[in-house]
Structure formats: C-alpha cells, structure tokens
C-alpha positions in Angstrom: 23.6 48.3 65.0 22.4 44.5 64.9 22.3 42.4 62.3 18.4 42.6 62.5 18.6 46.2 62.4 21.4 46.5 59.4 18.8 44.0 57.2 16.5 46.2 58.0 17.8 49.3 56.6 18.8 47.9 53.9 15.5 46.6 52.8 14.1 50.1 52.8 16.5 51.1 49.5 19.2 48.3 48.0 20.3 46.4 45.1 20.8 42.8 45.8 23.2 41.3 43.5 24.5 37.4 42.8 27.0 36.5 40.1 27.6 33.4 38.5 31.4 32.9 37.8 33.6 30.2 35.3 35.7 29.8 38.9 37.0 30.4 41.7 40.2 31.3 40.9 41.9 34.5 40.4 41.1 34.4 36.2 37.6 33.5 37.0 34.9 35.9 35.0 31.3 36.6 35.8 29.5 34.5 33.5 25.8 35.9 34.7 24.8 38.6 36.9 21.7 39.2 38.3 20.3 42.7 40.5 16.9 42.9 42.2 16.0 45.9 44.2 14.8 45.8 48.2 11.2 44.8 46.7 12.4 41.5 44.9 11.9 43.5 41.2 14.2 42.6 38.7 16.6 45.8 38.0 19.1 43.6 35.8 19.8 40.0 35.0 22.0 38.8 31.9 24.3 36.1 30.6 27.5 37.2 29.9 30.2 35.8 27.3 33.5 35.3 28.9 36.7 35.9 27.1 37.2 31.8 27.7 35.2 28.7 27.7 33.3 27.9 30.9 34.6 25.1 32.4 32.6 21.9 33.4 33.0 22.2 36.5 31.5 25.9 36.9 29.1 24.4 34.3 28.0 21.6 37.0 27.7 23.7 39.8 25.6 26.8 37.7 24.3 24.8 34.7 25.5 28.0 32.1 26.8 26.1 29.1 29.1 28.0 26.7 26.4 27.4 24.4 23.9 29.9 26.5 26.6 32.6 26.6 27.7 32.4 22.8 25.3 34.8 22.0 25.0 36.9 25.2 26.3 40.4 25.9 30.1 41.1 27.2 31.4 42.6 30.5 32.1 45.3 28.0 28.5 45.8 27.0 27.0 45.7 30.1 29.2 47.3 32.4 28.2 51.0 31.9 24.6 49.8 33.1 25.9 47.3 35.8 27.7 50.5 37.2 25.2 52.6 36.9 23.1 50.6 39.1 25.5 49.5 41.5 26.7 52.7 42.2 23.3 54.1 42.4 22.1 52.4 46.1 23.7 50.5 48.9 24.6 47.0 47.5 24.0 44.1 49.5 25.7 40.5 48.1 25.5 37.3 50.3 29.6 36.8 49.4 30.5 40.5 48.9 34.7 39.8 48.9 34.5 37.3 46.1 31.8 38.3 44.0 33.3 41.9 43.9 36.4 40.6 43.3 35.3 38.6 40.0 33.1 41.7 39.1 36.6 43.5 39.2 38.7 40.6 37.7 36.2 40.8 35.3 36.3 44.5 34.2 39.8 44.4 34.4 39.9 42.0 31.5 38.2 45.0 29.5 40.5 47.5 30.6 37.3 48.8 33.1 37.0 49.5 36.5 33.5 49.4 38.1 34.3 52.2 40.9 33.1 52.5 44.0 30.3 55.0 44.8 27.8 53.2 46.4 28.1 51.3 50.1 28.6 47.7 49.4 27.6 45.4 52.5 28.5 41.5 52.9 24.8 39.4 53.8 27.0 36.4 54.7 28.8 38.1 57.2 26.1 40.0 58.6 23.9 36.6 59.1 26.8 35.0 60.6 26.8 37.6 63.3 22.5 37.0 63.3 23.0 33.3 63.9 
C-alpha cells in the first residue's frame, strides 16, 4: 500500500491523537491530550495534572503552566475514557513511538496500562515515505 493509499484509509474511520508532555525523557508525563476523529470533530481534549511540576522548558515549548493543570483531571480520571477511545478505532499519531510511550509512562505512574486493541499507525513515518 502507499502512503497516499494508507492516509486514505485511515481517513475513512480514525482517531487522531497529539499529546503534550512535561519532557522528553523517560519520567516525562502527558500533560494534555487531545483526540479528533477522521472528520476533524473533537472526540476528547483535556489538561491533565502530572504527579510533578511541569518544567519551564516543556512550559516554553507548549505554553501549559502548572497553574492551568492545578485544577485539571489526572491520568487516573481520564484513562478509562482515553482507552475507551483509543481502543475503539485505528489510531493515527504524527510521533506514534514517543507519544505512546509517555501515554504508557504515564499510566504506569497510576498502576494502569492502556492496552492495545486498536491498530496504532505512525503519520511521521508514513509521510516520510510520501515525501
């Protein structure tokens, strides 16, 4: 299949998903997450209270203070839901290895895993074969 192909299948039924993390590292937690469906509809977007400050530097490169996540949900409030919908159509995320891998740092943190039922595709990788 090319890559012209793949995007198109997946715009007939997907969840696109981007994170915002306090790093890169491997303690880094998902400090937003945001899921749109194949349409550009909003399925889920949140703030999400880490179990430690943000750092500046996320904060320069995202703009989330700790100040707009004092008040937001945790991974442990919203994971059922973010699983639910993740698990519920092929996933398609522009840097699939590391914003799963946060996602999972992430639940881990809260003694959670966020399984693996749904196909999860890479768009970075798929538009580097494209270009």
């Amino acid at each position: 299949m090319t890559p012209t192909q793949q995007a198109r299948e997946w715009l007939r039924s997907c969840h696109i998903l981007d994170t915002e993390t306090t790093g890169l590292d491997w303690s880094a937690e998902v400090v937003e997450i945001s899921i749109i469906d194949q349409d550009g509809n909003v399925v889920f977007d949140s703030l999400v209270k880490p179990t430690k400050p943000i750092p500046t530097v996320a904060t320069a490169i995202h703009g989330i203070t700790n100040e707009m996540v004092a008040d937001a949900p945790t991974w442990g409030q919203i994971h059922e839901d973010v699983c639910r919908i993740i698990n519920s159509k092929p996933l398609v995320i522009y840097n699939m290895n590391y914003d799963v891998r946060v996602m999972n740092q992430t639940a881990f943190f809260y003694d959670m895993s966020l399984g693996n039922e749904a196909s999860v595709y890479c768009a970075m990788l798929t538009y580097g074969e494209f270009y």
